[in-house]
One Martini backbone bead per residue (centre of mass of N, CA, C, O) as a GRO file, in nm:
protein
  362
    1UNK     BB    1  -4.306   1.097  -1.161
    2UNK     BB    2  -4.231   0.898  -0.918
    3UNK     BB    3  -3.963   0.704  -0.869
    4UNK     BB    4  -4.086   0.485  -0.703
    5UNK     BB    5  -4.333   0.423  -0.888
    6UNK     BB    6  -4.164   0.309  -1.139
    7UNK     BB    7  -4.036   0.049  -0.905
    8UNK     BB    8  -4.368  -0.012  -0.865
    9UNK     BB    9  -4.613  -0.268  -1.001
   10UNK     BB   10  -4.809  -0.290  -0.790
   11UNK     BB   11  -5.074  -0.120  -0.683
   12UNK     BB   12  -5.001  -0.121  -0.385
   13UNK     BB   13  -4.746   0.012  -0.464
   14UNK     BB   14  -4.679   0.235  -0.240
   15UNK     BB   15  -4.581   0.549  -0.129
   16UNK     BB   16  -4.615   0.474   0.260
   17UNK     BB   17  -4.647   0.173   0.285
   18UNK     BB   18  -4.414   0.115   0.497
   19UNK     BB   19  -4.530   0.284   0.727
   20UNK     BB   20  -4.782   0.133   0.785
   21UNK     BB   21  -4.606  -0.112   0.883
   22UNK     BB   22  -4.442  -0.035   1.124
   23UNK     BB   23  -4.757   0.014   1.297
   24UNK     BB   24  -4.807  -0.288   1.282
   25UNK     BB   25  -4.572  -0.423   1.401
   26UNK     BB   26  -4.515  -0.321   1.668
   27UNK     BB   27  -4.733  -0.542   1.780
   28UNK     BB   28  -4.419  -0.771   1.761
   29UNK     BB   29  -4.172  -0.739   1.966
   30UNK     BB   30  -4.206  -0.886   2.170
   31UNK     BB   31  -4.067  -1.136   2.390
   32UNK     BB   32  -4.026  -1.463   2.467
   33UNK     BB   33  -3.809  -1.581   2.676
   34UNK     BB   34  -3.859  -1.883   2.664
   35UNK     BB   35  -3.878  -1.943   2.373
   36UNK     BB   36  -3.608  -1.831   2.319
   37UNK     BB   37  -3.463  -2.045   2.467
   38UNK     BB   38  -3.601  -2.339   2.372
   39UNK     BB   39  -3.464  -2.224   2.047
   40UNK     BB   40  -3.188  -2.246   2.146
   41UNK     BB   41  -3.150  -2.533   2.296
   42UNK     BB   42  -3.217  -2.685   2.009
   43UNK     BB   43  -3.019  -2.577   1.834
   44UNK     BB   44  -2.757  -2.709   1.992
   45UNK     BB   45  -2.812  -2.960   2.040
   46UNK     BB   46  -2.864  -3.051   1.752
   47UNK     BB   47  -2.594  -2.973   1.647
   48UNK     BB   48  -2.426  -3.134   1.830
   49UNK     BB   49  -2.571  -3.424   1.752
   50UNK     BB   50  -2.461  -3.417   1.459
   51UNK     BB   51  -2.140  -3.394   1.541
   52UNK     BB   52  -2.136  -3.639   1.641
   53UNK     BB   53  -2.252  -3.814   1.444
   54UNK     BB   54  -1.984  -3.714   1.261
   55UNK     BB   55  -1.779  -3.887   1.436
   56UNK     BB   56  -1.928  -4.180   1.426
   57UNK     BB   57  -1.936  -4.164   1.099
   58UNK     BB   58  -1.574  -4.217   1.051
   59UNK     BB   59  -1.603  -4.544   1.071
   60UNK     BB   60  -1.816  -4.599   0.847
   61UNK     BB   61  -1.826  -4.310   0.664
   62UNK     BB   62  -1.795  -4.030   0.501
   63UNK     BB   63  -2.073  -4.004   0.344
   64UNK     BB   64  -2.234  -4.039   0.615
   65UNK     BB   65  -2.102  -3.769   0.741
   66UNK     BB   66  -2.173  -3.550   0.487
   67UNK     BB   67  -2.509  -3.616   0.521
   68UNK     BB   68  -2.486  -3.481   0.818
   69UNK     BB   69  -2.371  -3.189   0.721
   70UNK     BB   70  -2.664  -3.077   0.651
   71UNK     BB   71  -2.813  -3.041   0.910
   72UNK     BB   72  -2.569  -2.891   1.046
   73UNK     BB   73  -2.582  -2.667   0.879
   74UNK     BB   74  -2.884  -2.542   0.916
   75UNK     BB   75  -2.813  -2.527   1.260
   76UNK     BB   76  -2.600  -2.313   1.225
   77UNK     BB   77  -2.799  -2.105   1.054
   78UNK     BB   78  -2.971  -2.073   1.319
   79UNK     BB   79  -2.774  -1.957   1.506
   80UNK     BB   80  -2.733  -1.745   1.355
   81UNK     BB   81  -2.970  -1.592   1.348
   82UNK     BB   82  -3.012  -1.546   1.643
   83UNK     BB   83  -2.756  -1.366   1.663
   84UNK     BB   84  -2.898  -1.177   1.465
   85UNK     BB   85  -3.095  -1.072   1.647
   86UNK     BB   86  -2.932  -0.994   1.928
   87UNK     BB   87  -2.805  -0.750   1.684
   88UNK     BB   88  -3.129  -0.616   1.722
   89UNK     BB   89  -3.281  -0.739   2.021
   90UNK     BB   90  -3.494  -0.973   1.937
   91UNK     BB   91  -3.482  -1.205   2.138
   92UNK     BB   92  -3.436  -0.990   2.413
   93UNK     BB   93  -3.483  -0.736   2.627
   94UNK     BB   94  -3.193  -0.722   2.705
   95UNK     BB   95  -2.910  -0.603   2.567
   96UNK     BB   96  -2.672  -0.785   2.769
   97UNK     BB   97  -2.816  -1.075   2.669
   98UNK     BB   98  -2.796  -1.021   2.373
   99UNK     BB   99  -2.485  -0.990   2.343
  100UNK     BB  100  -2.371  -1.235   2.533
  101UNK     BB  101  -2.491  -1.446   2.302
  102UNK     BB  102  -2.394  -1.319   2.049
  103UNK     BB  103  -2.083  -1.367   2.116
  104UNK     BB  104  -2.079  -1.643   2.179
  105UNK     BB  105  -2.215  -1.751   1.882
  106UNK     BB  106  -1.994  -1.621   1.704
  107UNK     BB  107  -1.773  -1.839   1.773
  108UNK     BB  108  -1.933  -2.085   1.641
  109UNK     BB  109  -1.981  -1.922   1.338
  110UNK     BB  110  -1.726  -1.718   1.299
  111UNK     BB  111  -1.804  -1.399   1.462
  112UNK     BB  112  -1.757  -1.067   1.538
  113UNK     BB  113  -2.024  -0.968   1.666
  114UNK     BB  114  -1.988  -0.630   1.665
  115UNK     BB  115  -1.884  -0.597   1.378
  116UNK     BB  116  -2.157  -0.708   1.219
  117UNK     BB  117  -2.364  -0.554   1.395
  118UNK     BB  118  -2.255  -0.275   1.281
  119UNK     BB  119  -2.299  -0.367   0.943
  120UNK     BB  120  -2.587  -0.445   0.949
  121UNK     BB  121  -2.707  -0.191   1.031
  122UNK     BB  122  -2.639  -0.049   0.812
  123UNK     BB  123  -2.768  -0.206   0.576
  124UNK     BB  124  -3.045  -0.110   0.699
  125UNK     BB  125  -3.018   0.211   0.671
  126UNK     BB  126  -2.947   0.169   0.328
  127UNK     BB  127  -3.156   0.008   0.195
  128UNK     BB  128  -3.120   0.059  -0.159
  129UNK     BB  129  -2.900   0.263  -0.143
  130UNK     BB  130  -2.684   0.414  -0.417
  131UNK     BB  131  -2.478   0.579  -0.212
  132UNK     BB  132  -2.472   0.356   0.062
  133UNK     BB  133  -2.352   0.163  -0.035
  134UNK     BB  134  -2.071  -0.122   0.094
  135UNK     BB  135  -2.208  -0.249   0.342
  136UNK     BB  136  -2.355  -0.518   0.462
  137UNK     BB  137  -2.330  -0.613   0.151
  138UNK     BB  138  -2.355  -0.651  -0.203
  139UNK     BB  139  -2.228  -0.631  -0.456
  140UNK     BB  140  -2.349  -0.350  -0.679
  141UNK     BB  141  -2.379  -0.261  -0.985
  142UNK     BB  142  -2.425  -0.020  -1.231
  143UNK     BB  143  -2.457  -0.029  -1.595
  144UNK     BB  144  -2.288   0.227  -1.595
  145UNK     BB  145  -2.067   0.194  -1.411
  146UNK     BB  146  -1.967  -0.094  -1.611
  147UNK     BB  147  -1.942   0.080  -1.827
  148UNK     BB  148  -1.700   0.287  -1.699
  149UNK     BB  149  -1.530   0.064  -1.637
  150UNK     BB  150  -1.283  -0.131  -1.650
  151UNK     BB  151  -1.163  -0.412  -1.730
  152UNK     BB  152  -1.057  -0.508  -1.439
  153UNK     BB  153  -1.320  -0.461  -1.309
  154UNK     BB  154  -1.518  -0.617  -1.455
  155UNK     BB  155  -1.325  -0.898  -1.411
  156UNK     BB  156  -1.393  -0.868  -1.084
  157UNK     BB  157  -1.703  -0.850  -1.101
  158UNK     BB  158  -1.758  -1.131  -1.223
  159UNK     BB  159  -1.610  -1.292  -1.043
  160UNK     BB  160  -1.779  -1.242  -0.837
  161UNK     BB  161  -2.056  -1.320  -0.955
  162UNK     BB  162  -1.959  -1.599  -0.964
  163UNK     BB  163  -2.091  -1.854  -0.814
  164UNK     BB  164  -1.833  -2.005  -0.710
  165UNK     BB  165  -1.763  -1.754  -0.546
  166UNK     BB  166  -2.041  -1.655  -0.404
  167UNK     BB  167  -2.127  -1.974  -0.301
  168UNK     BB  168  -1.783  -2.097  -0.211
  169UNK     BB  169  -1.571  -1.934  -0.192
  170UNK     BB  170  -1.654  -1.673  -0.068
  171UNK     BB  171  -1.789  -1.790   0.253
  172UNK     BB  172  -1.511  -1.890   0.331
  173UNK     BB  173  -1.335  -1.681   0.366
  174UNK     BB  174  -1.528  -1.517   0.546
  175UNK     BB  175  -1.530  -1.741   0.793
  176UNK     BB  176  -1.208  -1.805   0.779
  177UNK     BB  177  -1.068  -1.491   0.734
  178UNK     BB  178  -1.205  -1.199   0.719
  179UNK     BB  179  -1.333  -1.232   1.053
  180UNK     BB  180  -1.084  -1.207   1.189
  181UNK     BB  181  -1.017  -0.909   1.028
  182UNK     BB  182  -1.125  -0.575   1.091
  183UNK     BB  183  -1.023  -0.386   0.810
  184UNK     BB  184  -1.290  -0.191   0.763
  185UNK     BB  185  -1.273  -0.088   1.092
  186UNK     BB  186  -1.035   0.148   1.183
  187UNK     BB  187  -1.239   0.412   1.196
  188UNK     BB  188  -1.388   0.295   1.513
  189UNK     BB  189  -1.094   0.191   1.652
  190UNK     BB  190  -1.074  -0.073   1.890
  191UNK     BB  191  -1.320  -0.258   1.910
  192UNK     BB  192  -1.346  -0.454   1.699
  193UNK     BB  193  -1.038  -0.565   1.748
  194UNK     BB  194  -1.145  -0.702   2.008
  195UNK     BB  195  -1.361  -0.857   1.907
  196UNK     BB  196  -1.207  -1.030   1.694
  197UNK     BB  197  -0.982  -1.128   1.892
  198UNK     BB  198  -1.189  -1.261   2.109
  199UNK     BB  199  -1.320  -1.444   1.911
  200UNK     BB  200  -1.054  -1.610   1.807
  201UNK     BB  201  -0.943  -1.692   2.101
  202UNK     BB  202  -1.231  -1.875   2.144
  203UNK     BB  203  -1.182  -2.043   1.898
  204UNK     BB  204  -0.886  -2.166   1.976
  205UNK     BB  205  -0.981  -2.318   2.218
  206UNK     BB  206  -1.189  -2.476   2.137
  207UNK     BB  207  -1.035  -2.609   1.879
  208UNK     BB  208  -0.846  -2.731   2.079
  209UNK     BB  209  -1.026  -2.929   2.241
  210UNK     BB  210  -1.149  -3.083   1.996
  211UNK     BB  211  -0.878  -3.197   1.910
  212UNK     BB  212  -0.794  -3.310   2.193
  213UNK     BB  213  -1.063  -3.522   2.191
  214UNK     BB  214  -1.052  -3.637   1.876
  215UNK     BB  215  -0.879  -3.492   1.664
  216UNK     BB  216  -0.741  -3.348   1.419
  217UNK     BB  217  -0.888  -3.500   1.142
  218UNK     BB  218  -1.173  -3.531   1.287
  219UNK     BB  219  -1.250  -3.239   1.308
  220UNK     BB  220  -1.184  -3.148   0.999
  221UNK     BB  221  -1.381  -3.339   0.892
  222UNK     BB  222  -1.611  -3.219   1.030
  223UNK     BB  223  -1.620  -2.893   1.061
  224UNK     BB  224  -1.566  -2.795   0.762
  225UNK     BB  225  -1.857  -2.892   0.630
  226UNK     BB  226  -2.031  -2.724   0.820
  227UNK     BB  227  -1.908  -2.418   0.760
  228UNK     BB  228  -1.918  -2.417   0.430
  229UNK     BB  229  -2.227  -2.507   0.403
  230UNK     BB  230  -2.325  -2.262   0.576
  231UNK     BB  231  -2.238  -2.037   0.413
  232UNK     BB  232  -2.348  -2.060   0.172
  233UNK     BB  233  -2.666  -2.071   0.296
  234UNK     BB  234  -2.611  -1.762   0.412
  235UNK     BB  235  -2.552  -1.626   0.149
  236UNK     BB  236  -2.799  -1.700  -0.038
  237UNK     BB  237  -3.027  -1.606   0.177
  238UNK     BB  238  -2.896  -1.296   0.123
  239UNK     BB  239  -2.905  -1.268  -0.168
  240UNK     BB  240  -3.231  -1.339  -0.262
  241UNK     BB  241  -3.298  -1.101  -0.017
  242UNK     BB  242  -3.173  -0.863  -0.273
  243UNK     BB  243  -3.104  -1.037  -0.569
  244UNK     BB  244  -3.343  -0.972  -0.769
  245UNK     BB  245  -3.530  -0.823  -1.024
  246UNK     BB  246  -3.747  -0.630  -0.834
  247UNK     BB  247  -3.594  -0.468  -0.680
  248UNK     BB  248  -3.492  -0.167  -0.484
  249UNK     BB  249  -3.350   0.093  -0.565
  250UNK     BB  250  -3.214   0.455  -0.486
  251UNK     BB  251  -3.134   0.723  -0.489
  252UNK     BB  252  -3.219   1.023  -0.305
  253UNK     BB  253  -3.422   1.139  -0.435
  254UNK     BB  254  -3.639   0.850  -0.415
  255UNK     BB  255  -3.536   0.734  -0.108
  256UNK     BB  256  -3.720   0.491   0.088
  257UNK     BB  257  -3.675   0.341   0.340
  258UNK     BB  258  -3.915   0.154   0.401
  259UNK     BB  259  -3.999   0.073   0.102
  260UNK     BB  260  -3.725  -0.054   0.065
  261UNK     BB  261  -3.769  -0.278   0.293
  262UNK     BB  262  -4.037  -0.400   0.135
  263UNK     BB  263  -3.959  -0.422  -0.190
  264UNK     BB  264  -3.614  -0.500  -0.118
  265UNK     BB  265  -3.765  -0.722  -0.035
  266UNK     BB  266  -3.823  -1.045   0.027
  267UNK     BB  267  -4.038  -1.370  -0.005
  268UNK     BB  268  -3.895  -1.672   0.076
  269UNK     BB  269  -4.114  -1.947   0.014
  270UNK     BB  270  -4.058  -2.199   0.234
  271UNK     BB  271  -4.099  -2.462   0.303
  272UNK     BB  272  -4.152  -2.574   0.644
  273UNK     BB  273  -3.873  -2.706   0.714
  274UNK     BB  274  -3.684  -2.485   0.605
  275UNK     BB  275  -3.827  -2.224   0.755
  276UNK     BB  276  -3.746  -2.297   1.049
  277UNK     BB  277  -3.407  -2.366   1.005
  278UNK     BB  278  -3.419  -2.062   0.887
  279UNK     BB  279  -3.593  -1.879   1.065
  280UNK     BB  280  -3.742  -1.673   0.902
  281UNK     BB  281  -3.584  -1.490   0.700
  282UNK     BB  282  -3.730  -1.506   0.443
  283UNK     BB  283  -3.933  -1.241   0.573
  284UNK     BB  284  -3.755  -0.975   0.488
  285UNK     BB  285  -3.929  -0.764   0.485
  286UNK     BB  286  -4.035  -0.766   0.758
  287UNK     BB  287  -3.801  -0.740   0.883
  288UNK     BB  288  -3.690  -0.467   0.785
  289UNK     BB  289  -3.942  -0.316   0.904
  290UNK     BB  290  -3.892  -0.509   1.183
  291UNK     BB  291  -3.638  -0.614   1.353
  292UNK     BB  292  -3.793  -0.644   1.649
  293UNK     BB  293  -3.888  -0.910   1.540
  294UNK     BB  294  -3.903  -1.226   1.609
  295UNK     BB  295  -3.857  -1.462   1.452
  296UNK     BB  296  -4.113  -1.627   1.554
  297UNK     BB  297  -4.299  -1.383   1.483
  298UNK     BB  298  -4.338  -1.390   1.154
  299UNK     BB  299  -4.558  -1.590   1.125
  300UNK     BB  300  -4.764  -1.436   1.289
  301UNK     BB  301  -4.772  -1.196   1.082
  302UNK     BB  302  -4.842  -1.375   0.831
  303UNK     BB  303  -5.115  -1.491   0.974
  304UNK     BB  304  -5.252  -1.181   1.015
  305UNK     BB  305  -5.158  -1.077   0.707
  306UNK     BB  306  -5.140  -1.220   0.423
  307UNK     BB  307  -5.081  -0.962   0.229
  308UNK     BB  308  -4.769  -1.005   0.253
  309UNK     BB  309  -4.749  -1.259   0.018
  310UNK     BB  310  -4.762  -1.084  -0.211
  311UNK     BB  311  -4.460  -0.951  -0.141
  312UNK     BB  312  -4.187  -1.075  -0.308
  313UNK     BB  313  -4.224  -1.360  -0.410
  314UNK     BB  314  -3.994  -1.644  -0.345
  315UNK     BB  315  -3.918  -1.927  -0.491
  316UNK     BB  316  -3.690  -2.156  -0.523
  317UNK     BB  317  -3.739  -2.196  -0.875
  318UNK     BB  318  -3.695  -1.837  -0.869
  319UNK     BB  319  -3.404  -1.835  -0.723
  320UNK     BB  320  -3.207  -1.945  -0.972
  321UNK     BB  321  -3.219  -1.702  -1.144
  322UNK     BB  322  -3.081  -1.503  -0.984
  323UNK     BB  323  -2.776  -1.567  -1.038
  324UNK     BB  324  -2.803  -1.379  -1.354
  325UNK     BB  325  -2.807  -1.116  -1.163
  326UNK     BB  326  -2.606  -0.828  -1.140
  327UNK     BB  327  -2.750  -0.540  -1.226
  328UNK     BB  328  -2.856  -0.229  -1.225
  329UNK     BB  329  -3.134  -0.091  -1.398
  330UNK     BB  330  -3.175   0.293  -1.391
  331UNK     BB  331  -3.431   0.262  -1.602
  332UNK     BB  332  -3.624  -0.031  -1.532
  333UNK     BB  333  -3.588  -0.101  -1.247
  334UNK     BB  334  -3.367  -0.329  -1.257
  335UNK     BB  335  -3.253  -0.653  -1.242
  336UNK     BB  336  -2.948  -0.791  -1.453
  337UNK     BB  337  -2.747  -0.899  -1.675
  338UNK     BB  338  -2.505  -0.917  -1.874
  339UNK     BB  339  -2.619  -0.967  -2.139
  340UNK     BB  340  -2.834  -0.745  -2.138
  341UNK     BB  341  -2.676  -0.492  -2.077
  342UNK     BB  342  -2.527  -0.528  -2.364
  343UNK     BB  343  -2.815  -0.577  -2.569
  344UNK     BB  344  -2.973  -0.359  -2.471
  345UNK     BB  345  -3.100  -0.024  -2.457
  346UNK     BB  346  -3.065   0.246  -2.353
  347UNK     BB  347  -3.220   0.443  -2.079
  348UNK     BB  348  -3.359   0.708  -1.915
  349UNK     BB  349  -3.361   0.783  -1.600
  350UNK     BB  350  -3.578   0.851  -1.366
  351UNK     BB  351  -3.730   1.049  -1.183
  352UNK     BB  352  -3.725   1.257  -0.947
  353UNK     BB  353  -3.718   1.369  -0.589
  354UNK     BB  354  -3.708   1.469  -0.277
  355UNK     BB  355  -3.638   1.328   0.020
  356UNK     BB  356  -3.767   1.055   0.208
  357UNK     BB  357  -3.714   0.992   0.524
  358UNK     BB  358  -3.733   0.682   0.762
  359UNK     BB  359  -3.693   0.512   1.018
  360UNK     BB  360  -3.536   0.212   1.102
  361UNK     BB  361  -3.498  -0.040   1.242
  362UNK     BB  362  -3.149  -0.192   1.288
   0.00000   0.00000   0.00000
């Protein structure tokens, strides 16, 4: 039996399923100049006006500034997805004013917009791929890997997928820290190098101009509950969008590369409010199927297709489940706890077939 379809439990899952929807999607790739302007133009002036009012409100009350740190970080995250776009071509048609834009709002991020690019890029391109796994993606080890880890490592891995470090200590690193020098990208050239620094050198004169404009104090008690609970929700929501229990992974043997961005990506089914906030990046599965498809047109999507909304749909109530599931069991095709994995026993590894790979745009 075809190692794909062990891993594929609603009978419309089918291996070759993922190829016809991108045959279907292609006709949504096109971007609307005007209204990218638009999303743009609102996303900013919001951000900046919360921004604004998160320091009129440092007069008033902290907890009233903290509180406004909340929408203000939401309008950070769609500005990442913006950029996110951007990274895939698919803001605007030319290029270079995709990359152009993508630069700027990198400062704004704190990330170093060239760099994130390259890795997000290998991301879609290896999405699902046990072999391929460890470039812009979540660390996840399989049932077996972790049990033939030393002791050091499993406690080095637990505690990356701890709560708090995933979703509080980690986002803060990567974008106050991590993002600063791209260190994993040495082999790459000079490019990163200067992506990275060229990003920096924007970011600290940014950050000088607003320090002397409000004050270094008001400054950070501003800027960093925003920059922090944005990473947070930035995190979490690509978390969700691959680290669910029944997600695909795949050796080589039966890794089919469109059915894993179709399968092992989530439906993160989120109320209209949160849904617009976070630029419908949860329509996860779509996006992967066909990156080049504009955020604002996911919806238009998911509106002509409605049997998209069957698969791997997960609810906010569904999505908090998923913090406890740390390992891929190559046995059962799914993800595990630490718990299930001490207490189940092994099963078999699915069998394989010869592989069959077709590109997805990354």
């Amino acid at each position: 039996m075809n190692g794909i379809i062990a891993a594929l439990k609603a009978k419309s899952e089918i291996p070759g399923e993922g190829r016809r929807w991108i045959r279907v999607l292609a006709n949504y790739r096109e971007p609307d100049a005007t209204r990218s302007v638009m999303e743009l133009a609102i996303t900013g002036i919001a951000l900046a006006s919360f921004w604004a009012a998160m320091w009129w409100a440092l007069k008033v009350s902290y907890l009233l500034c903290l509180l406004l740190a909340i929408p203000a970080a939401g309008f950070l995250v769609r500005l990442f997805v913006i950029q996110h776009d951007c990274g895939h071509g698919s803001f605007f048609r030319h290029r270079m004013l995709n990359d152009t834009i993508g630069r700027a709002l990198g400062v704004i991020t704190l990330t170093p917009y060239d760099v994130w690019k390259n890795a997000h890029a290998i991301h879609h391109a290896t999405s699902g791929s046990l072999e391929r796994r460890g470039v812009g993606d979540i660390t996840t080890r399989t049932v077996r890997e972790y049990a033939e880890a030393s002791a050091w490592q499993r406690f080095c891995y637990r505690l990356y997928r701890h709560p708090i470090v995933m979703f509080g200590i980690g986002p803060a690193y990567l974008f106050l820290l991590q993002h600063r020098v791209p260190s994993g990208f040495m082999r790459n050239g000079m490019k990163p190098w200067i992506s990275a620094m060229a990003t920096n050198a924007l970011i600290a004169a940014v950050v000088a101009g607003l320090m002397w404009a409000v004050g270094v104090v008001p400054f950070l008690l501003v800027h960093l509950p925003i920059t922090v609970l944005g990473g947070s929700i930035g995190v979490w929501l690509f978390y969700v969008q691959h680290q669910f229990e029944n997600t695909v992974w795949a050796d080589n043997g039966s890794w089919d590369l469109p059915d894993a961005a179709l399968y092992g990506s989530s439906y993160y089914d989120l109320p209209p409010v949160l849904r617009w906030l976070t630029a419908s990046i949860g329509i996860h599965h779509v996006h992967h199927l066909c990156s080049r498809v504009p955020f604002y047109r996911l919806q238009e999507v998911m509106r002509d297709h409605p049997e998209l909304s069957s698969i791997r749909p997960l609810t906010i109530a569904q999505s908090i489940a998923c913090v406890r599931l740390a390992l891929w069991d190559e046995g059962r095709q799914r993800m595990v706890s630490f718990r299930e994995a001490a207490t189940l026993p092994r099963l078999p590894v699915v069998s394989t077939q010869p592989p069959v790979r077709e590109s997805v745009d990354a």
